[in-house]
C-alpha positions as CSV (number, residue, x, y, z in Angstrom):
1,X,0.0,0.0,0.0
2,X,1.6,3.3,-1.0
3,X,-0.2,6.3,0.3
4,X,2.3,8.4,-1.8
5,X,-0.3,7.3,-4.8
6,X,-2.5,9.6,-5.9
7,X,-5.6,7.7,-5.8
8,X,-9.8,8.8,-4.8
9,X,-10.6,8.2,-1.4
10,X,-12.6,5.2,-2.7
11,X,-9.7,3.3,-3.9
12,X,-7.6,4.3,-0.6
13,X,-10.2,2.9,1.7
14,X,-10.8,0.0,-0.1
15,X,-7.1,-0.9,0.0
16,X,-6.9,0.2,3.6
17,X,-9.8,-2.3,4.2
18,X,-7.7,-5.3,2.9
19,X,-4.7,-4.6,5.0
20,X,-4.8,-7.8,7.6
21,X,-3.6,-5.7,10.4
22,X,-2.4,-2.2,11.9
23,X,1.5,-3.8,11.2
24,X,1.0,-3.9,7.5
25,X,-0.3,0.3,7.9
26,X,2.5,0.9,9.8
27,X,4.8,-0.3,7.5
28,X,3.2,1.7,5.0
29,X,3.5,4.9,6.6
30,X,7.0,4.1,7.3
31,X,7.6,4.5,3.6
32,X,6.7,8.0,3.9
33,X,9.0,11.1,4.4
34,X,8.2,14.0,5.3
35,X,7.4,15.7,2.5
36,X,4.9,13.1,1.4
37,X,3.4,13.3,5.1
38,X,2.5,16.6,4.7
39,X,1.2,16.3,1.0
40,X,-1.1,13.2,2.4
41,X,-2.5,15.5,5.2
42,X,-3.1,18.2,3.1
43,X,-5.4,15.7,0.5
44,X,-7.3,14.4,3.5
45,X,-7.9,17.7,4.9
46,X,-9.2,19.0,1.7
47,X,-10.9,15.4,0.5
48,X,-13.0,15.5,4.2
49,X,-13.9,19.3,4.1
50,X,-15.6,19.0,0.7
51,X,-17.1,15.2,1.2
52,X,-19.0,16.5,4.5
53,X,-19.9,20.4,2.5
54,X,-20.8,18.1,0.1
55,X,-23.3,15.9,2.5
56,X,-24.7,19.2,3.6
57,X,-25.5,20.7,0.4
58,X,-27.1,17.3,-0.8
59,X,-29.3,16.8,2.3
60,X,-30.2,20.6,2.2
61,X,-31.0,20.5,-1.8
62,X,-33.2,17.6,-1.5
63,X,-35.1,18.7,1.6
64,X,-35.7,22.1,0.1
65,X,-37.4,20.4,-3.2
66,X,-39.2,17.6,-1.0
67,X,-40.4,20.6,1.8
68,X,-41.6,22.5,-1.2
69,X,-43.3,19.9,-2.9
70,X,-44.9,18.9,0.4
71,X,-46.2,22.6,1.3
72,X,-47.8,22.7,-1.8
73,X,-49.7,19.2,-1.7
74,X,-51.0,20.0,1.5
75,X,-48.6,16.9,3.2
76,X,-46.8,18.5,5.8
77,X,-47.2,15.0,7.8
78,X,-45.2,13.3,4.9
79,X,-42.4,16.0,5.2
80,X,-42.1,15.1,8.8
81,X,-41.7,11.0,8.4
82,X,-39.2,11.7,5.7
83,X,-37.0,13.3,8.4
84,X,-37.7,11.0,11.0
85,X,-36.7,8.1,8.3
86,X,-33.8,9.8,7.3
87,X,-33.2,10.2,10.8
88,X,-32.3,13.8,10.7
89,X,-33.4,16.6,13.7
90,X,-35.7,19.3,12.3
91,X,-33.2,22.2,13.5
92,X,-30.6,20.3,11.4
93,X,-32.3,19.9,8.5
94,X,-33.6,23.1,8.4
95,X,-29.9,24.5,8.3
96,X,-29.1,22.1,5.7
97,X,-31.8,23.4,3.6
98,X,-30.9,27.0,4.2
99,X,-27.0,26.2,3.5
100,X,-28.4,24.9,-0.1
101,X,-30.3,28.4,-0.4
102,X,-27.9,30.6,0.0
103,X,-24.5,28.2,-1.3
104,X,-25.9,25.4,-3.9
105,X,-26.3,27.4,-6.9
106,X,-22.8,29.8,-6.3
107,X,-20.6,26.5,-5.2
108,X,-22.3,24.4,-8.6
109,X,-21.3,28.2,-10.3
110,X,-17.9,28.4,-8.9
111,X,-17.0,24.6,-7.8
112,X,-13.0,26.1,-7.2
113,X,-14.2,28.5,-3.9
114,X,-16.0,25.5,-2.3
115,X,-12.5,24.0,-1.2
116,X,-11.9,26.9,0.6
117,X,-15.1,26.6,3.4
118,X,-15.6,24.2,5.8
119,X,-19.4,22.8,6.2
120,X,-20.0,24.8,9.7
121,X,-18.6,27.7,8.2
122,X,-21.0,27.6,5.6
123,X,-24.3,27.1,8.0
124,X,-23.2,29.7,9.8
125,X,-23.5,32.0,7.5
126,X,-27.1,30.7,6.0
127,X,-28.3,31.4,9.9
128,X,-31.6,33.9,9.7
129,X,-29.6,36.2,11.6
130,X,-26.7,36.5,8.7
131,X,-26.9,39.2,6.3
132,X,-26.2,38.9,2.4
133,X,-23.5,41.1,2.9
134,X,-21.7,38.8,5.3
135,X,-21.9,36.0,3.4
136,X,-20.6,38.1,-0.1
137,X,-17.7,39.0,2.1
138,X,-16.8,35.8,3.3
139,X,-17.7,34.5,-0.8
140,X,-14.9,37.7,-2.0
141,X,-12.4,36.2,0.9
142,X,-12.8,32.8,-0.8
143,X,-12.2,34.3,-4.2
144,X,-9.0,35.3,-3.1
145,X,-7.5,32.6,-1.6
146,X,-8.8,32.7,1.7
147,X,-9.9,29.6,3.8
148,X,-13.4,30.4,5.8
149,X,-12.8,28.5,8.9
150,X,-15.8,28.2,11.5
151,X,-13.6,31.3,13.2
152,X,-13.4,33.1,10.3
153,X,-17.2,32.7,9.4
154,X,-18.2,33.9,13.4
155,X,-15.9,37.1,12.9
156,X,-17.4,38.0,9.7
157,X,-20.5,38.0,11.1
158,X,-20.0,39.7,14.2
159,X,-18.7,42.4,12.5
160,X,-21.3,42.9,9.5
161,X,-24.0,43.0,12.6
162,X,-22.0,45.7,14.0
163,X,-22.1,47.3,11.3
164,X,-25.6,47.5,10.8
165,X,-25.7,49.7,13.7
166,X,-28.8,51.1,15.3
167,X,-30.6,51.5,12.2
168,X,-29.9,47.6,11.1
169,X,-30.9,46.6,14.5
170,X,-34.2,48.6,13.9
171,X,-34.6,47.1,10.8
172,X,-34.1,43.5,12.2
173,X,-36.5,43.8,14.7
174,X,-39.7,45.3,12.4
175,X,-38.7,42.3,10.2
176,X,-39.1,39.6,13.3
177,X,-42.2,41.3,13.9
178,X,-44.0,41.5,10.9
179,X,-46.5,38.6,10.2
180,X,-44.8,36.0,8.0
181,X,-48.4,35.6,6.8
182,X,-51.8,37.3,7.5
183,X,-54.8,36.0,6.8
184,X,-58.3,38.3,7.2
185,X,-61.7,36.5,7.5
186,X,-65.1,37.5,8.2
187,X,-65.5,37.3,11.4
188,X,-61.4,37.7,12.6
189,X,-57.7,38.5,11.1
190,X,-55.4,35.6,12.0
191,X,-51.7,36.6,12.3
192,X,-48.7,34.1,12.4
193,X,-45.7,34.8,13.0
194,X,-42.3,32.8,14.1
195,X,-42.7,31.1,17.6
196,X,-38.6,32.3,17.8
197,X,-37.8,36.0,17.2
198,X,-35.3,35.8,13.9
199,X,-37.0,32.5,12.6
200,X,-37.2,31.4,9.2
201,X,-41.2,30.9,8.7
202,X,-41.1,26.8,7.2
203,X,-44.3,26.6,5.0
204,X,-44.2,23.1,5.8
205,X,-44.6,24.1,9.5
206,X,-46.5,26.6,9.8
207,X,-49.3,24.7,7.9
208,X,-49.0,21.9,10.5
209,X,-49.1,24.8,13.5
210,X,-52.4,26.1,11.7
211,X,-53.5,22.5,11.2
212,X,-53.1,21.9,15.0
213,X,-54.9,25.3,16.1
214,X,-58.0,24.5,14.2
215,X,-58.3,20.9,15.5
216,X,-57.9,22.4,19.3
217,X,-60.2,25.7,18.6
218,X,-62.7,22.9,17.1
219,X,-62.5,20.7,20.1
220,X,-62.9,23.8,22.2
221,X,-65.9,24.7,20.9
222,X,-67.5,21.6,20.7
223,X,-66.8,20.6,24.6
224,X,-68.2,24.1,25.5
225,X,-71.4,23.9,23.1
């Protein structure tokens, strides 16, 4: 086994499977010099980054066609098993979905910049609380060379929400106000809005939360008549 090869992880691993014992590894790594220890981490550094940004933006593209799909057929239930078979929180895929949003199309645009974020970096940066002009910044920073670590991501943020000052903080908050949706009957107006200030309002969610309120308002009612 020579890791000095320049192989795809799949071949690698399926070599590495073969090997009888850790002996037979350690003789291949003894084969190594320097040099070639470096140039092996830096190909497994760069092979992981993109194989779990990759995961992410899969997952996230996927869910946001399914959750979609599901908000407009009225299945909001079927959204919810896929997750659950999946076996995937609702908090995770939600950032998933969002990381897809705001990264799938520029990363399928420009596959060379994707190399230089790591997946957190990049969910960070889709949060409801980032602002487009964080995530151009941290996209120019890529451009040019420049790895967007989880640290790097945080800082970028942090100082884009400063520099919204008190007028972007105004702004923020008339936005987590507002009704994500409004509807005005004859008898009542029914406003919904995020159950977390900052929220993304899910469609597929939101139906189910409006779902739920008519089957308790109905059971109200009905007990009471």
């Amino acid at each position: 086994m020579d890791l000095r090869e320049r192989r795809n992880h799949n071949q690698l691993l399926h070599t590495l499977a073969k090997l009888t014992d850790e002996r037979e590894l350690e003789t291949a790594v003894l084969e190594m010099d320097s040099e070639d220890f470096v140039k092996v981490g830096v190909w497994i550094s760069s092979t992981c980054r993109l194989a779990n940004i990759q995961r992410t933006l899969i997952i996230g593209g996927l869910l946001y066609l399914y959750s979609v799909a599901a908000a407009v057929h009225q299945c909001t239930e079927v959204f919810e098993n896929l997750l659950a078979d999946i076996g995937i929180s609702k908090s995770q895929a939600y950032r998933s979905r969002d990381s897809w949003i705001y990264f799938g199309r520029v990363f399928i645009d420009e596959p060379k910049i994707t190399d230089q974020f790591v997946a957190e970096s990049i969910k960070l940066l889709s949060e409801p609380q980032a602002t487009d002009l964080a995530r151009q910044e941290a996209l120019e920073r890529a451009r040019n060379g420049e790895r967007i670590s989880i640290a790097v991501a945080k800082a970028t943020l942090a100082k884009h929400s400063q520099v919204l000052g008190d007028k972007g903080k105004s702004e923020r908050k008339a936005k987590t106000r507002r009704a994500p949706w409004m509807f005005e009957g004859q008898v009542s107006k029914i406003i919904v809005r995020p159950a977390m200030a900052g929220a993304l309002a899910d469609p597929t969610a939101l139906i189910k939360d409006l779902e739920d309120a008519i089957n308790a308002l109905s059971q109200q009612v009905y007990a009471t008549a």
